[in-house]
C-alpha positions in Angstrom: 134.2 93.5 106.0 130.2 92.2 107.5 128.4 90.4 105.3 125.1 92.2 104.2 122.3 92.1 105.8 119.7 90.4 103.3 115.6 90.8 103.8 112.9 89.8 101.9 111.1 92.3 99.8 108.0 90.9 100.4 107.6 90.6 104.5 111.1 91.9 105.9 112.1 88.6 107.2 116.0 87.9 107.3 117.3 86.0 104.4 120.3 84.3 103.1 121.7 84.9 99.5 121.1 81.5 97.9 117.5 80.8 99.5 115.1 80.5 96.6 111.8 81.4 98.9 111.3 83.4 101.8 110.7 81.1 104.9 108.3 83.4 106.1 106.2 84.2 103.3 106.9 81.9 100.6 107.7 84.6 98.2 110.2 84.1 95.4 113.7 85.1 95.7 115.5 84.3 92.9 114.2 87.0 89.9 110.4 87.5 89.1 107.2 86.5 90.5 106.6 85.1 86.8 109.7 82.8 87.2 108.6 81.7 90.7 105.3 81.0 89.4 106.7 78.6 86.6 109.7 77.0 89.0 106.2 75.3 90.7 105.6 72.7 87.9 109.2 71.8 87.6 110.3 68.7 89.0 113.1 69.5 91.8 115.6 66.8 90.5 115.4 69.1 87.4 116.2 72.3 89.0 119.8 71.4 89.8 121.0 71.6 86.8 118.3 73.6 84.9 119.8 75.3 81.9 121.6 72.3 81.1 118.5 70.5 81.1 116.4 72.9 79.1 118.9 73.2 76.1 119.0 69.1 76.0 115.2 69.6 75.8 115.1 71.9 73.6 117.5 70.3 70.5 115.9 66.6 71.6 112.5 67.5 70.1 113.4 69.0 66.6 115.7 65.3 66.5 112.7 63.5 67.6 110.3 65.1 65.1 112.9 64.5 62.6 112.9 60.6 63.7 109.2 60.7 63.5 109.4 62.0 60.0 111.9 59.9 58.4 112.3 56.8 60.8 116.1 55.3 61.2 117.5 56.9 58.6 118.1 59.7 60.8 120.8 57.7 62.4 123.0 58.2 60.0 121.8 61.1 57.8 119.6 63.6 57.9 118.5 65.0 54.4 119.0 68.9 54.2 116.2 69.3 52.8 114.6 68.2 55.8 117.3 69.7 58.1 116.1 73.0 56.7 112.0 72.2 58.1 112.7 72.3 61.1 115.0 75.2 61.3 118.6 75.1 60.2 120.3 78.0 59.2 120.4 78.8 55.4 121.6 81.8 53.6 118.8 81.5 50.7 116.0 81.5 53.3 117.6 83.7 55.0 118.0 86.4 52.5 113.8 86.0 52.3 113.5 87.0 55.5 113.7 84.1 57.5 116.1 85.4 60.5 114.6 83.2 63.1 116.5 80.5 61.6 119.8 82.2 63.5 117.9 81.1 66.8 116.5 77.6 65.7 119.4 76.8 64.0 121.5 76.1 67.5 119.0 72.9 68.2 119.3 70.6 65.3 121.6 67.6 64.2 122.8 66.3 61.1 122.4 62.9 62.7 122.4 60.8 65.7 126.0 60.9 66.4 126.7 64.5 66.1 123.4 64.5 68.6 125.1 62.7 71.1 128.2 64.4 70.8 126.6 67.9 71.5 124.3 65.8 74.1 127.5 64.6 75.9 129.0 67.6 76.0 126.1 69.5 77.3 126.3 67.1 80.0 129.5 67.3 80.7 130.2 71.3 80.6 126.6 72.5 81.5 126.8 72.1 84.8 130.4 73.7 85.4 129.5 76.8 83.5 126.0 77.0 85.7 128.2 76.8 88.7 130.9 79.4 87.6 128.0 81.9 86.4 124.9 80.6 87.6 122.0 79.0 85.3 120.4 82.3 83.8 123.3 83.6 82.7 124.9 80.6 81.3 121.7 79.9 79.3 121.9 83.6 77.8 126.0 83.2 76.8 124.7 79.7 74.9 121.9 81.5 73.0 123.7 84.6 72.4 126.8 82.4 71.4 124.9 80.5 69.1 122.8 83.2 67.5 126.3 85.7 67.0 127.7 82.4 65.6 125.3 81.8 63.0 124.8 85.4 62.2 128.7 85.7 62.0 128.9 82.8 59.5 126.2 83.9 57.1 128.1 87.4 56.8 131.3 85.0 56.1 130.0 82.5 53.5 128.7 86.0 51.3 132.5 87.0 51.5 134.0 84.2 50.8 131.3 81.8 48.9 133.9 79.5 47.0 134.4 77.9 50.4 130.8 78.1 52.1 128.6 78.5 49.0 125.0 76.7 50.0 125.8 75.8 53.4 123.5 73.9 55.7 124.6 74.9 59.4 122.7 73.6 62.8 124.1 72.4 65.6 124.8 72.9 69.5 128.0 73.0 69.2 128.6 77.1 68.6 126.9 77.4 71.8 129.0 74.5 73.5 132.1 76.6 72.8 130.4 79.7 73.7 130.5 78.2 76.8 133.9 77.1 76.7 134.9 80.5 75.9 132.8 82.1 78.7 134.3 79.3 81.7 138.1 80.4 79.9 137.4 83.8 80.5 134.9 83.7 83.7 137.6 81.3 85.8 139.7 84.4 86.4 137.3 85.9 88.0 135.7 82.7 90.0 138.1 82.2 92.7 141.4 80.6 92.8 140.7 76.6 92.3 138.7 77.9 89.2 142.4 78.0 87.7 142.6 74.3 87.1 139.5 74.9 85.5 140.6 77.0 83.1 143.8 75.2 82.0 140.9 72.0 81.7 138.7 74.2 79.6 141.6 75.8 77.0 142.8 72.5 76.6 139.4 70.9 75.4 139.1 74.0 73.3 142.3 73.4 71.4 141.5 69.2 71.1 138.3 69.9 70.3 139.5 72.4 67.4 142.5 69.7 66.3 140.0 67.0 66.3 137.6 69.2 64.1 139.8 70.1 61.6 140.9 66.7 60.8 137.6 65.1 60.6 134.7 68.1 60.1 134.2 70.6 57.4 136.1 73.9 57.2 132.4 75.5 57.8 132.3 73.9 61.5 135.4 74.9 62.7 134.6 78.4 61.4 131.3 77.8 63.6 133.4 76.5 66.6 135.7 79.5 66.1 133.3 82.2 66.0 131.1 80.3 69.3 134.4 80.3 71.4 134.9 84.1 70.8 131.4 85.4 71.2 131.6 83.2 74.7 134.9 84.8 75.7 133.6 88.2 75.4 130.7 87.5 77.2 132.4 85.1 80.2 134.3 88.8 80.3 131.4 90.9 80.5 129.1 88.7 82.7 130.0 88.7 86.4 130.2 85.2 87.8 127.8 84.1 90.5 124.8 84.8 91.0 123.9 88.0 92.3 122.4 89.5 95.4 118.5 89.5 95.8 117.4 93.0 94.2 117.2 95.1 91.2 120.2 93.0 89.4 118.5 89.9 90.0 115.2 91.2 88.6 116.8 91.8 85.5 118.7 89.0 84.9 115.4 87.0 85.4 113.3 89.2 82.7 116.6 88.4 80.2 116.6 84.6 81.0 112.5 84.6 80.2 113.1 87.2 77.4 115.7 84.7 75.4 113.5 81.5 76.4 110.5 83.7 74.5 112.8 84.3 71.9 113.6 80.3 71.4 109.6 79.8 71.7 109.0 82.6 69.0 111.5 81.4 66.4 110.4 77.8 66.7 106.6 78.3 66.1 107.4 80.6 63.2 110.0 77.9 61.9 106.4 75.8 62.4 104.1 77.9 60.1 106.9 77.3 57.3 106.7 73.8 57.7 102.7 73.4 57.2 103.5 74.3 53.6 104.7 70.7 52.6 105.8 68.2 53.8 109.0 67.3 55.7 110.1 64.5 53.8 110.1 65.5 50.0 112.3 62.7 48.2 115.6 63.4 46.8 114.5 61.8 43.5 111.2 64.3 43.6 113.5 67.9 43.6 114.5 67.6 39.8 111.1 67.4 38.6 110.3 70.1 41.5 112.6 72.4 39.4 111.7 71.9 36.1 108.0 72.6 37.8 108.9 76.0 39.2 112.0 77.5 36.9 110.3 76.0 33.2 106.7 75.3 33.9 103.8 76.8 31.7 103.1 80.7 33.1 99.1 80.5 31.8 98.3 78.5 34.9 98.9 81.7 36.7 96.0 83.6 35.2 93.5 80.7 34.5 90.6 81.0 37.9 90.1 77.2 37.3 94.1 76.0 37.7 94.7 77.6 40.5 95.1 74.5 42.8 98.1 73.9 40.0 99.5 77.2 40.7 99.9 76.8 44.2 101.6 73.6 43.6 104.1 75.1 41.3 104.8 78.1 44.1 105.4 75.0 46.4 107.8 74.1 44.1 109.7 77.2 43.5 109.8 76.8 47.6 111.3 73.6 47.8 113.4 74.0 44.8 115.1 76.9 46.3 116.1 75.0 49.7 117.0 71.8 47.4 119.4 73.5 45.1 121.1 76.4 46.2 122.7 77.4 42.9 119.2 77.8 41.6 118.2 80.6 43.8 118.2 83.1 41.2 116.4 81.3 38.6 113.8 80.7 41.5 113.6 84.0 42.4 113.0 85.7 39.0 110.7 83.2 38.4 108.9 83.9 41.6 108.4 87.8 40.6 107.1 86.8 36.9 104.6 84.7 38.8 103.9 87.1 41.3 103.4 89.8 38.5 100.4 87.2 36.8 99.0 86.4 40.3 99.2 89.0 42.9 96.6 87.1 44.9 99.2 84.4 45.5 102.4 86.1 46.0 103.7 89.4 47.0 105.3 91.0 44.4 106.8 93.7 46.2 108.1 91.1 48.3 109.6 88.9 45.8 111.2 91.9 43.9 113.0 92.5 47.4 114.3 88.8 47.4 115.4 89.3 43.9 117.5 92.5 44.9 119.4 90.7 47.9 120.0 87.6 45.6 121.4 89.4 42.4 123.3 92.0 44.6 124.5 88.6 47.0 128.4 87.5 46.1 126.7 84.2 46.0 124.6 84.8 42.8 127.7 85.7 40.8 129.5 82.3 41.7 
């Protein structure tokens, strides 16, 4: 069968399939005159690779702020509470209406090492996956991975919260085997030394799961579980390559924009929650937090002149409820008797909402 005869929109002028601008006229071949327009101020030794490149990016500067917050002790551990500013995935928080944190939560660490390890393995997989599917569509099967992994988790620790009760979750690693999922299903369709491939790709699936469930915590194998399938289904769905200049290629450019907006979004919302206070509240400091929120005296609530010390004890209701997850019901009735004494500082619609998910939540009855 003869190839197709490829021209640009723009002028007419013969093209070939993988040419990124039209020789002719310059004009951008690969999605969107939006796209084109940003691919200008990219450096070209980053555009080989580019997806794996923007996802390192984009989990190295929540670890950098973190490093920036609380120095070398990041190394080794990072405190949840902290984990939690800048946007891991929580079922209390969530429950208030904080969904971004299904987004956010894909791009930060519990430490250095577990860092590198995603860091390596971005790496190491990133640009296989771009090759098989090409780099739009292997950055959507990451986020979509990661976000259907977090989402699927937070549905699993309400149904079975003896095992999963107060879990922190963040990582890189539920998209990492989203995109071991996708290359195991996508190699099928990639041509036949893609084979190889995907013997290469089950087998670091299934060492990657041993080695998890001797050394990590039942929640991240759930999390590796979940990414894989969410990638197979998609490396099923998505066709590999990229595709021919037109319509299709169009779209996949507004998705690839769409779910970097989406990554945007969720972190300068995650932002506005973390002007409230600060990012490094010491451990010692969350008892006396509590006893602040849950047992502190109401009449500063309806005195004009304490109102500096009301705001203080909200605060506290705040960070109690990220600090101690078996307190989220205390906090949140406590947060509709304050909101009934000062409506001009809290919602009480809002905060009689929070207290119906949380008393009708599996979690409030452990």
């Amino acid at each position: 069968m003869a190839e197709e005869v490829l021209v640009c929109p723009k002028c007419g002028a013969l093209i070939s399939k993988n040419l990124t601008r039209c020789r002719q006229c310059k004009h951008y071949l690969m999605g969107t005159s939006f796209e084109g327009f940003l691919a200008k101020f990219i450096p070209e030794k980053y555009l080989q690779n580019p997806t794996t490149n923007l996802l390192i990016l984009m989990s190295v500067l929540p670890m950098l702020l973190i490093f920036l917050t609380i120095g070398l002790k990041a190394i080794l551990r990072i405190p949840a509470f902290t984990m939690l500013q800048v946007g891991a995935s929580f079922s209390s928080l969530i429950l208030d209406g904080q969904y971004w944190r299904f987004v956010t939560a894909n791009f930060v660490h519990f430490n250095l090492l577990h860092f590198i390890m995603n860091f390596v393995g971005l790496l190491s997989l990133g640009p296989l996956i771009e090759e098989m599917f090409d780099f739009k569509k292997s950055y959507l099967i990451f986020l979509i991975s990661g976000i259907f992994t977090f989402i699927g988790f937070y549905f699993i620790e309400f149904y079975m919260p003896s095992m999963f009760f107060g879990s922190v979750s963040g990582g890189a690693s539920a998209g990492l085997f989203g995109l071991i999922g996708a290359g195991v299903a996508g190699a099928k369709k990639f041509d036949f030394r893609a084979l190889d491939l995907r013997k290469s790709l089950i087998q670091l699936f299934i060492q990657n799961l041993i080695f998890g469930i001797i050394i990590l915590p039942m929640g991240s194998n759930v999390l590796h579980l979940l990414g894989f399938a969410s990638g197979y289904v998609l490396g099923g769905l998505f066709p590999v390559k990229t595709p021919l200049p037109g319509p299709g290629r169009t779209l996949l450019s507004i998705s690839y924009l769409l779910g970097i907006l989406v990554v945007i979004i969720s972190f300068a919302l995650q932002s506005q929650d973390m002007k409230r206070y600060s990012m490094n509240v010491p451990e010692e400091h969350f008892e006396s937090h509590f006893e602040r929120c849950v047992n502190g005296d109401l009449s500063i609530y309806q005195a004009n002149e304490l109102k500096e010390k009301a705001k203080e004890a909200i605060i506290s209701c705040e960070i109690t409820l990220r600090a101690y997850p078996g307190a989220r019901l205390y906090v949140a009735k406590r947060l509709v008797e304050i909101a009934d004494l000062a409506p001009d500082l809290l919602n009480k619609e809002k905060q009689l909402k929070f207290l119906t998910r949380v008393e009708n939540s599996p979690l409030a009855r452990r």
